[in-house]
C-alpha positions in Angstrom: 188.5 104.0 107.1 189.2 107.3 105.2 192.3 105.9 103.9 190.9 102.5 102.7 187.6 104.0 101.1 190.3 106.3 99.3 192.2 103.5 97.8 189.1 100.8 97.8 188.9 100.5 94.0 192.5 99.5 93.3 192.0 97.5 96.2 189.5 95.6 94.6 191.0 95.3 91.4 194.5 94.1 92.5 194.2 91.9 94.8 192.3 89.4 92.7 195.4 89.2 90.7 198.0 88.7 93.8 196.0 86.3 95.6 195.8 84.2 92.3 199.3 84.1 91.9 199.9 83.0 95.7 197.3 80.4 95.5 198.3 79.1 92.0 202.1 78.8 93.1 201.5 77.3 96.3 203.3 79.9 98.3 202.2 78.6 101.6 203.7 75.2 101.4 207.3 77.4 100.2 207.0 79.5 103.2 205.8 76.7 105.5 209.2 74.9 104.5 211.0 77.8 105.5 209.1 78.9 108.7 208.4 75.5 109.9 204.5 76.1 110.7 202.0 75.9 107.8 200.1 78.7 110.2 202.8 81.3 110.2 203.5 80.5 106.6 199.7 81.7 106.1 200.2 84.4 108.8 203.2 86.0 106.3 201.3 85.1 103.0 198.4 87.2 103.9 200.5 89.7 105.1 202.9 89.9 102.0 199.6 89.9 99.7 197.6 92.5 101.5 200.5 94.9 101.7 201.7 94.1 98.2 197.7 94.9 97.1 197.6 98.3 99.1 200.9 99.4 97.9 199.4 98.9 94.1 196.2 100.3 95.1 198.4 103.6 96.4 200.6 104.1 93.2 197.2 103.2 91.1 195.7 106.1 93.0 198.3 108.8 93.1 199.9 108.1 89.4 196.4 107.3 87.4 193.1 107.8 89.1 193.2 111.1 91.0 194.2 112.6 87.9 191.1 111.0 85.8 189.2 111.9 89.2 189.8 115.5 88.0 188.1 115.2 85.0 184.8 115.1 86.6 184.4 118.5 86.7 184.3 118.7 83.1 181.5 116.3 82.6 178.8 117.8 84.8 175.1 116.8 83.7 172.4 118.8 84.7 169.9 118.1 87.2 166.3 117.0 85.9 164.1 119.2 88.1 162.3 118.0 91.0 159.1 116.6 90.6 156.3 119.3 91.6 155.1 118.5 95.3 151.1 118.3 94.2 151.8 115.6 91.1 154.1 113.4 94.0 151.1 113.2 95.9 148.6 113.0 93.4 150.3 109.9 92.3 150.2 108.2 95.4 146.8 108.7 96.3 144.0 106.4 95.3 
């Protein structure tokens, strides 16, 4: 789960974009004359597109993002301070 939550954004990015092109090309019904079965012809479709969207979500991670990722540090806010505990519960009351 580590690995997925680490690549998650390109993940959803991407894979909009493959499984547009697979559905707009009608790759099934190409794969289904090949295989034979329309359900192995999904089987490999799904397959193809989920590896082809987690090898772009990798490469999107290790080439662009971890390096924006390290920006962060550079762009720290400071905290508003906590609320004093007798005005919380001053608020709350009646």
């Amino acid at each position: 789960m580590v690995f997925l939550g680490t690549y998650s954004y390109g993940l959803y990015v991407y894979h909009h974009f493959i499984s547009y092109y697979l559905t707009t090309n009608r790759t099934d019904l190409e794969l289904a004359g090949w295989l034979g079965s329309h359900s192995a012809a999904v089987a490999l479709q799904v397959t193809v597109g989920a590896s082809a969207s987690l090898a772009l979500a990798y490469l999107s991670y290790e080439l662009f993002e971890k390096r924006f990722l390290r920006l962060k540090r550079r762009f720290e806010t400071a905290r508003a301070p906590a609320p004093e505990r007798s005005a919380v519960a001053g608020a709350a009351g009646p």
